[in-house]
Biopython code that builds the backbone (N, CA, C, O; Angstrom):
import numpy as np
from Bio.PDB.StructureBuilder import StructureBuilder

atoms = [
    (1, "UNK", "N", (67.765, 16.657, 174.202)),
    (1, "UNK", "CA", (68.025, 16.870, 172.798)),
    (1, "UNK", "C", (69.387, 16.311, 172.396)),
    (1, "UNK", "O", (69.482, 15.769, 171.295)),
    (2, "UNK", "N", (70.375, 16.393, 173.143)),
    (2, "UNK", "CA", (71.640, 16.240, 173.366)),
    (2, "UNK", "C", (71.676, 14.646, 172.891)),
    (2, "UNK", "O", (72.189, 14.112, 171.908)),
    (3, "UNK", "N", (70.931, 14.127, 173.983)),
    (3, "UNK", "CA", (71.168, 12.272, 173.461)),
    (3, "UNK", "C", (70.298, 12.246, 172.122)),
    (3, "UNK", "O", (71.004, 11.953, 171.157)),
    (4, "UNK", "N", (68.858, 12.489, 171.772)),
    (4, "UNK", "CA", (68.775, 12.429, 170.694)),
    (4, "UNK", "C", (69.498, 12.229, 169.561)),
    (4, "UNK", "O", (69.296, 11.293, 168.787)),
    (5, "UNK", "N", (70.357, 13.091, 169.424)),
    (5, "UNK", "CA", (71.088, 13.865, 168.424)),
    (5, "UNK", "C", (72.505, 12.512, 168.528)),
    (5, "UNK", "O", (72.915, 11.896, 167.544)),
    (6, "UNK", "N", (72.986, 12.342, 169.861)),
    (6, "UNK", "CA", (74.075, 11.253, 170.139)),
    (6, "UNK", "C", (73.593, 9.700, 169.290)),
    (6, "UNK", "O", (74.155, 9.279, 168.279)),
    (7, "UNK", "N", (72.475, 9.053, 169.970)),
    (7, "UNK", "CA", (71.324, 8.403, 169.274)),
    (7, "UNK", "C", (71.315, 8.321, 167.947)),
    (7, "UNK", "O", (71.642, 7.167, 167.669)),
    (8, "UNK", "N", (71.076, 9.047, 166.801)),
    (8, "UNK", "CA", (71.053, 9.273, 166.007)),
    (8, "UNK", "C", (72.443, 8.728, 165.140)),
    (8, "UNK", "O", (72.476, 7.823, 164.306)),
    (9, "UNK", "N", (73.476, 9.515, 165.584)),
    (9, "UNK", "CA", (74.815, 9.441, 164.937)),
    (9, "UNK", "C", (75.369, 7.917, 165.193)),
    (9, "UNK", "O", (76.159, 7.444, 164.376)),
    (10, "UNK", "N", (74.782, 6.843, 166.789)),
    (10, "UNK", "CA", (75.153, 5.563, 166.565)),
    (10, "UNK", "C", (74.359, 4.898, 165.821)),
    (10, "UNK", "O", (74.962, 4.059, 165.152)),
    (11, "UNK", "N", (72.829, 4.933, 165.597)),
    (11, "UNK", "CA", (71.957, 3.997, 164.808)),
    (11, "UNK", "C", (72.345, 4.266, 163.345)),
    (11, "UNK", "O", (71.993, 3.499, 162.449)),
    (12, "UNK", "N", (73.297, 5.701, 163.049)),
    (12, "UNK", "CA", (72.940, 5.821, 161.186)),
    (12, "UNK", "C", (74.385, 6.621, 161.226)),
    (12, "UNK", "O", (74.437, 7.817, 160.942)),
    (13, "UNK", "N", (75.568, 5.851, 161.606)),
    (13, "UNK", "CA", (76.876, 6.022, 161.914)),
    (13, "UNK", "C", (77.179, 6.408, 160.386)),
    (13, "UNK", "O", (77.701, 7.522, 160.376)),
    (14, "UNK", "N", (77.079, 6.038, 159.469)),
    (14, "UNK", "CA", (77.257, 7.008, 157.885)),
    (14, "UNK", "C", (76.670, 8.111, 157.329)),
    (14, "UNK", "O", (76.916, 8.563, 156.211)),
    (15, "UNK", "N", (75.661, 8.664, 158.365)),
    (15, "UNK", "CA", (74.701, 9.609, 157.953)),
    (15, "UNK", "C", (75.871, 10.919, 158.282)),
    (15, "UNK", "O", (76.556, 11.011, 159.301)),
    (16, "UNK", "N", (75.862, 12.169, 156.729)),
    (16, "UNK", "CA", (76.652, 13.209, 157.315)),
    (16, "UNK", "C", (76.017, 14.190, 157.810)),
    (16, "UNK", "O", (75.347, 14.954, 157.115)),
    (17, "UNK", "N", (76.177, 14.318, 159.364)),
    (17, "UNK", "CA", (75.839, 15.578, 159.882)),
    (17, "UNK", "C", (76.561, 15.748, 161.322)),
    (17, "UNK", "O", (76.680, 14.690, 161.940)),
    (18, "UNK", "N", (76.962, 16.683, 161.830)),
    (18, "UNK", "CA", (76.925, 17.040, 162.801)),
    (18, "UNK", "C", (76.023, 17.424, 163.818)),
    (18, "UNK", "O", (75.037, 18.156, 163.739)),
    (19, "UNK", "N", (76.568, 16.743, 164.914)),
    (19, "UNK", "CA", (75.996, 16.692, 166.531)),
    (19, "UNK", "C", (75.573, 18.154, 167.110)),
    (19, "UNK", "O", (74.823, 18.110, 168.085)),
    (20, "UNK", "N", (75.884, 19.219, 166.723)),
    (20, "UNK", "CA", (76.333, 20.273, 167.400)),
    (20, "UNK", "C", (75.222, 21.114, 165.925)),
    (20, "UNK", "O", (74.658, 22.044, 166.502)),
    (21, "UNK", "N", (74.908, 21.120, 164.894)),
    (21, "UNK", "CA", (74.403, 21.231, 163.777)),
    (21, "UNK", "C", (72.816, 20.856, 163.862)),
    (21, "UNK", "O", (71.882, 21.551, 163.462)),
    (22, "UNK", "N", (72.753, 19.529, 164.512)),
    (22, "UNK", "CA", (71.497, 18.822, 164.208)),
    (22, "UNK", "C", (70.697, 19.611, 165.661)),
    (22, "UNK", "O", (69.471, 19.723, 165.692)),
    (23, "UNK", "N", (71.550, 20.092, 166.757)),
    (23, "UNK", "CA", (70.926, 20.530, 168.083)),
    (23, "UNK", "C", (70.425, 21.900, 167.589)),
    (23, "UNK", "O", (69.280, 22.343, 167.679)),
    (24, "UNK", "N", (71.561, 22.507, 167.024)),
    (24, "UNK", "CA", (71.102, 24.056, 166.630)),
    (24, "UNK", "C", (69.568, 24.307, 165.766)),
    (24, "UNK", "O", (68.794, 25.205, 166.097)),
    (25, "UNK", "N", (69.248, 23.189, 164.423)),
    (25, "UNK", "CA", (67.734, 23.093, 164.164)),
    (25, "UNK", "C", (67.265, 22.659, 164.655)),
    (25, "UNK", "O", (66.121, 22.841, 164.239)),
    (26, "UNK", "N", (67.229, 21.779, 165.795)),
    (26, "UNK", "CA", (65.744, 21.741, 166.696)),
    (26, "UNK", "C", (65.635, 22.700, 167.255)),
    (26, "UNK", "O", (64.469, 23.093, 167.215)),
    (27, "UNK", "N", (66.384, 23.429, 167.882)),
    (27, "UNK", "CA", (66.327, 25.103, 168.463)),
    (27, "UNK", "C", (65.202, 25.512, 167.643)),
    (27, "UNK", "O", (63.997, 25.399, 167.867)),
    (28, "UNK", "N", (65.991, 26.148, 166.376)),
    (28, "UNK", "CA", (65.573, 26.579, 165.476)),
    (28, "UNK", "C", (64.087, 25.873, 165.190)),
    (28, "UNK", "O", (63.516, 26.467, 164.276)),
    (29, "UNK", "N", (63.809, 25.474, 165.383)),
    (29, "UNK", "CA", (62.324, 24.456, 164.916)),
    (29, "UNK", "C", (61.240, 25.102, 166.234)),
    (29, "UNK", "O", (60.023, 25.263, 166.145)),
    (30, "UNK", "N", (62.246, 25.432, 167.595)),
    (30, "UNK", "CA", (61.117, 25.783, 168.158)),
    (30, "UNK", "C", (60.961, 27.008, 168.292)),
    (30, "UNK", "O", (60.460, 27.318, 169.373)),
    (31, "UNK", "N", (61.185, 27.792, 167.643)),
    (31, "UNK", "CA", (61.226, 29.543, 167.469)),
    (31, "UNK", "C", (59.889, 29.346, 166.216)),
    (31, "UNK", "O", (59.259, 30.390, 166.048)),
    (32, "UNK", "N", (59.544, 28.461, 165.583)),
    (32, "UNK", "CA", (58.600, 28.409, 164.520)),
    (32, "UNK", "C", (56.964, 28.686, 165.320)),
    (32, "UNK", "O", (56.849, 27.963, 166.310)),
    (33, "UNK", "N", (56.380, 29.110, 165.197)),
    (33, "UNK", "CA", (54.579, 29.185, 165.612)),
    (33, "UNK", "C", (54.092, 28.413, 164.948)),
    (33, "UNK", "O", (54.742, 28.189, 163.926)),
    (34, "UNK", "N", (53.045, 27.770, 165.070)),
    (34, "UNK", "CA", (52.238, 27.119, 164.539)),
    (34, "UNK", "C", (51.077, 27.680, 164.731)),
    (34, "UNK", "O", (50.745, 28.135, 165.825)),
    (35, "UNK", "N", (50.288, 27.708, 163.614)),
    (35, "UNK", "CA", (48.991, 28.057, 163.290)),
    (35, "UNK", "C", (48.047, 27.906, 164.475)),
    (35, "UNK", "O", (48.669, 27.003, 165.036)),
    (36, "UNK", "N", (47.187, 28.088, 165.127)),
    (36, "UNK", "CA", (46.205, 27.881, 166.382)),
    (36, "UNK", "C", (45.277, 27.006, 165.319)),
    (36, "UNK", "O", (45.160, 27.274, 164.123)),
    (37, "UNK", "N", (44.781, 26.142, 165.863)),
    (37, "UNK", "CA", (43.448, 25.380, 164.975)),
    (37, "UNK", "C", (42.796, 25.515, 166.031)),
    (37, "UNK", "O", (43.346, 25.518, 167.132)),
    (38, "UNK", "N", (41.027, 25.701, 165.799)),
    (38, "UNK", "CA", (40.279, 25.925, 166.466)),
    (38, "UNK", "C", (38.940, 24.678, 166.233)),
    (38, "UNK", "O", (39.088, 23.908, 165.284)),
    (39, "UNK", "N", (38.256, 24.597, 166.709)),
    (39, "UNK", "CA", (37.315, 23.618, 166.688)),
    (39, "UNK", "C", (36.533, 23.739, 166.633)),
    (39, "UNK", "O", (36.197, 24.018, 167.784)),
    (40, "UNK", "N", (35.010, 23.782, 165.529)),
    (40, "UNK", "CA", (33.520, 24.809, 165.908)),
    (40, "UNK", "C", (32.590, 23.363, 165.441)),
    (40, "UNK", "O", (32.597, 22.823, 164.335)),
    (41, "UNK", "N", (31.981, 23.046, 166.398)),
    (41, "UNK", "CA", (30.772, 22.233, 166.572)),
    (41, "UNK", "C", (29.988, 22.908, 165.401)),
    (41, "UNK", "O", (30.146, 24.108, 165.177)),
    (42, "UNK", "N", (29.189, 22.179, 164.695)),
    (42, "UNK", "CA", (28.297, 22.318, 163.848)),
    (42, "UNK", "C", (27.218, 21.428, 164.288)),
    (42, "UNK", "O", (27.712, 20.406, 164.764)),
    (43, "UNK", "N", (26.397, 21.422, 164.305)),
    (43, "UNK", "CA", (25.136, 21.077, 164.401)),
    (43, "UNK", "C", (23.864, 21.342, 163.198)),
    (43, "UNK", "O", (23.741, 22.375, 162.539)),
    (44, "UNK", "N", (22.796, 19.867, 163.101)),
    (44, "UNK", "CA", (22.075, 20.565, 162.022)),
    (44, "UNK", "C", (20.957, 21.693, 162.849)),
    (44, "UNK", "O", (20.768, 21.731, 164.065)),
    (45, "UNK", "N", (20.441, 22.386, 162.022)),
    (45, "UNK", "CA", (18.763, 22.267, 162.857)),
    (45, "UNK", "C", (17.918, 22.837, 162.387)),
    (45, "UNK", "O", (18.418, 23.733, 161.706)),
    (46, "UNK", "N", (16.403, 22.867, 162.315)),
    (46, "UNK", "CA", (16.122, 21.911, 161.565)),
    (46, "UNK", "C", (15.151, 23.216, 160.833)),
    (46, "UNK", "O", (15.314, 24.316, 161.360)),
    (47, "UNK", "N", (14.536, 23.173, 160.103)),
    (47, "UNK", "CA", (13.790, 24.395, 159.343)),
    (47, "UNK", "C", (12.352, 24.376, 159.630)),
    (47, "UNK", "O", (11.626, 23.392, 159.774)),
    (48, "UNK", "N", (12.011, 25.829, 159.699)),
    (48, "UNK", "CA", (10.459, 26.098, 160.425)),
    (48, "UNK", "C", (9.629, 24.690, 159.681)),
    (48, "UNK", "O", (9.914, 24.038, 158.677)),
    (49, "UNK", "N", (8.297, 24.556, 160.847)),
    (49, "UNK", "CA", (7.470, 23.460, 159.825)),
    (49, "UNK", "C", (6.638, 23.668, 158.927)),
    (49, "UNK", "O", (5.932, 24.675, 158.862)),
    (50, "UNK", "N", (6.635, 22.712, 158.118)),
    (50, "UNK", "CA", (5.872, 22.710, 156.882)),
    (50, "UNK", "C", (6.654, 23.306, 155.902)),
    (50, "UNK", "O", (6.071, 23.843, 154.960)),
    (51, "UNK", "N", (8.252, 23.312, 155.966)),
    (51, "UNK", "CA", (9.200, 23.567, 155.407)),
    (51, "UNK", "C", (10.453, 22.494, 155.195)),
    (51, "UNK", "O", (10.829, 21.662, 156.021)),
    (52, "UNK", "N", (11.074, 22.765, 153.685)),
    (52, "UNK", "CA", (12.218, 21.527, 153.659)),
    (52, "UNK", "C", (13.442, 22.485, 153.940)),
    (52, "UNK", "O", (13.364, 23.709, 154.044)),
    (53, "UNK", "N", (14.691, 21.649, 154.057)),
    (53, "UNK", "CA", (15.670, 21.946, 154.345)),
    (53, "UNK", "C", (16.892, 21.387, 153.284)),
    (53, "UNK", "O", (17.172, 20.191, 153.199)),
    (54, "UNK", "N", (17.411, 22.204, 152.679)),
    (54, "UNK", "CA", (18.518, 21.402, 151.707)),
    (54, "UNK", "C", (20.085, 21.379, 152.196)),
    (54, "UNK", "O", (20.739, 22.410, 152.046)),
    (55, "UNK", "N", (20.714, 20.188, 152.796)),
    (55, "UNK", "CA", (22.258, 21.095, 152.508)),
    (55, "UNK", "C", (22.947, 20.546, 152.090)),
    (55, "UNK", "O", (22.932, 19.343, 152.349)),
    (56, "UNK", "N", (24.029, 21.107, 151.142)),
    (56, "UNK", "CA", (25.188, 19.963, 150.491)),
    (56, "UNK", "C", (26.327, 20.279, 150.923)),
    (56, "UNK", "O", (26.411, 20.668, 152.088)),
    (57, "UNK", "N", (27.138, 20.222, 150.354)),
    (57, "UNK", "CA", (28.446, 19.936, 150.854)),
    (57, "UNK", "C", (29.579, 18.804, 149.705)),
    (57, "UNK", "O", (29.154, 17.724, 149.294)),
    (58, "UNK", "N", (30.940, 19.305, 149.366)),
    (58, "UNK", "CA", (31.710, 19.021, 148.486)),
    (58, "UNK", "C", (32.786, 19.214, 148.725)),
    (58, "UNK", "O", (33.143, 20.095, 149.508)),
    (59, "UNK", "N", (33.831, 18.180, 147.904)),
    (59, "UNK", "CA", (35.189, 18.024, 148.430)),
    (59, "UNK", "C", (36.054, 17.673, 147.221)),
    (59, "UNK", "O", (35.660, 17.010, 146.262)),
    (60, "UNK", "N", (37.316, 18.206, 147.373)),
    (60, "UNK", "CA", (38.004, 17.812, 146.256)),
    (60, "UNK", "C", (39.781, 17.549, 146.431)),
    (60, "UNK", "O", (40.350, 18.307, 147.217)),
    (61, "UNK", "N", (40.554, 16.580, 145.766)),
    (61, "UNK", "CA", (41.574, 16.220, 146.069)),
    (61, "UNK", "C", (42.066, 16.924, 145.189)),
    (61, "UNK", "O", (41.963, 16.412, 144.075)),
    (62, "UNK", "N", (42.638, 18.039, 145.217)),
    (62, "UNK", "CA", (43.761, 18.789, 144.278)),
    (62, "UNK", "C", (42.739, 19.450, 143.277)),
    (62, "UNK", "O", (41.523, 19.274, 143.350)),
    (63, "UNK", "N", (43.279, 20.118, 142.471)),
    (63, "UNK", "CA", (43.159, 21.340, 141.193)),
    (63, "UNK", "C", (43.785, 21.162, 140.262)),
    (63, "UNK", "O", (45.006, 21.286, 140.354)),
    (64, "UNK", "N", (43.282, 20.865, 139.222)),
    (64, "UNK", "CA", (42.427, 19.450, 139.260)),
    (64, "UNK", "C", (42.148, 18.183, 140.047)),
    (64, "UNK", "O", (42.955, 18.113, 140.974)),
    (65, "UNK", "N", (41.566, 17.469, 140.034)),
    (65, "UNK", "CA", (41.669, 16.575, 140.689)),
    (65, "UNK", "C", (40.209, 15.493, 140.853)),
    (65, "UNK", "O", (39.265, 15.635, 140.076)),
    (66, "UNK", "N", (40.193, 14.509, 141.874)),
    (66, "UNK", "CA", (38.937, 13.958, 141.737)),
    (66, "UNK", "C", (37.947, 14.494, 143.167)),
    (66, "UNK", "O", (38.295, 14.766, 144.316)),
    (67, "UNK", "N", (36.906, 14.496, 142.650)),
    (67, "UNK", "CA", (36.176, 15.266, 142.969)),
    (67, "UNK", "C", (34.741, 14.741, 143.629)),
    (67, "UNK", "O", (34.029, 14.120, 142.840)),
    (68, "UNK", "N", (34.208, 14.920, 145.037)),
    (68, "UNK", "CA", (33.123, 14.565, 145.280)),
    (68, "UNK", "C", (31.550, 15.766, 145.973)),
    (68, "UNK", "O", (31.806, 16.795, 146.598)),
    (69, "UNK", "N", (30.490, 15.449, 145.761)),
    (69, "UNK", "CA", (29.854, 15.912, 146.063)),
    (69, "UNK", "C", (28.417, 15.227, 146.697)),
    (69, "UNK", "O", (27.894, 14.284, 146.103)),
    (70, "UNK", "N", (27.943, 15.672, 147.703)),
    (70, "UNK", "CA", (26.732, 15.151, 148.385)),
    (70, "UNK", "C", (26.004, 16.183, 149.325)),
    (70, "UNK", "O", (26.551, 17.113, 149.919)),
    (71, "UNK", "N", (24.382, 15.778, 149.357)),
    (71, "UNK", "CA", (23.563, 16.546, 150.144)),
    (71, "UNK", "C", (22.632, 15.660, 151.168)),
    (71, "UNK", "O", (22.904, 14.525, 151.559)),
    (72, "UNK", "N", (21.556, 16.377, 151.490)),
    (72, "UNK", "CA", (20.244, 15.838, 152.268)),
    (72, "UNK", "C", (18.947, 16.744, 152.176)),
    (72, "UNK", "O", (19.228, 17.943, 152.159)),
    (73, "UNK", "N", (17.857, 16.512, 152.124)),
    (73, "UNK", "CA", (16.667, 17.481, 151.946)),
    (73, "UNK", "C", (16.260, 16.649, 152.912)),
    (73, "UNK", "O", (16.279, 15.420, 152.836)),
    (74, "UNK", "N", (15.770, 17.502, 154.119)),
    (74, "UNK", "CA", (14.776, 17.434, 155.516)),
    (74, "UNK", "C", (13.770, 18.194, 156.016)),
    (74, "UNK", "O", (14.087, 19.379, 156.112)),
    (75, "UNK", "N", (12.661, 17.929, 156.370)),
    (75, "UNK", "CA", (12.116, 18.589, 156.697)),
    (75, "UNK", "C", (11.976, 19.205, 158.218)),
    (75, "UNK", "O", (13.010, 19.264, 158.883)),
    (76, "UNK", "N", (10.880, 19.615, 158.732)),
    (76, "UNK", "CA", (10.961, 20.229, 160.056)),
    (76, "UNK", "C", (11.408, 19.165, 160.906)),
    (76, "UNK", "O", (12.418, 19.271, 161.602)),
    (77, "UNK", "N", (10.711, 18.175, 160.872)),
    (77, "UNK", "CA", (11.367, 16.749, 162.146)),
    (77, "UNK", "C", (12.464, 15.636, 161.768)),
    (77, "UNK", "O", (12.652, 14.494, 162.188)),
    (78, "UNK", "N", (13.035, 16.333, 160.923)),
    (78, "UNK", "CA", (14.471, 15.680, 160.083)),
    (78, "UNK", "C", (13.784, 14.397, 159.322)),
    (78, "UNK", "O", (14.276, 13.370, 159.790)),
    (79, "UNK", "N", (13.063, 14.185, 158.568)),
    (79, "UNK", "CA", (12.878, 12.870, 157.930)),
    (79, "UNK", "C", (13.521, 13.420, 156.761)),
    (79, "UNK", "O", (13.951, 14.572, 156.812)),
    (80, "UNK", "N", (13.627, 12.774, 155.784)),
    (80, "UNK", "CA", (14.040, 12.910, 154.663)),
    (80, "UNK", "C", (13.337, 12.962, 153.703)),
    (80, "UNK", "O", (13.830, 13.102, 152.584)),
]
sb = StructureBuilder()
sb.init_structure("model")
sb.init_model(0)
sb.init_chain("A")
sb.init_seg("    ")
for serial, (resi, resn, name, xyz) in enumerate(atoms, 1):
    if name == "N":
        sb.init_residue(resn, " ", resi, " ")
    sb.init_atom(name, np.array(xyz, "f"), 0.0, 1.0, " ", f" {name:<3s}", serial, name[0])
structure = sb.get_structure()
């Protein structure tokens, strides 16, 4: 962390901060948790036969914002 921080102060020799300052928030940075993200497989499958299947699904960039939406209707052996 030490050279990092040394590193730093020769590539951007006008930048104001201290050496001893910049070590103490990376400390500080690793006392932070981060959220666990987890990962769940989805899979389709598929609906009794002689039956359709609908699913959609939608997405949006901000509140307001632009906005998309899409589906699929399948039946028991996934055709469409």
């Amino acid at each position: 962390m030490a050279w990092l921080g040394w590193w730093l102060k020769a590539k951007f020799p006008h930048a104001n901060f201290a050496i001893t300052n910049f070590i103490l928030n990376i400390e500080d940075l690793s006392l932070l948790t981060l959220p666990k993200r987890s990962v769940k497989l989805v899979l389709w499958m598929p609906p009794p036969s002689d039956t359709w299947k609908i699913n959609v699904d939608g997405s949006s960039l901000g509140k307001p914002g632009p906005a998309g939406i899409g589906g699929a209707v399948r039946n028991s052996t996934g055709e469409e």
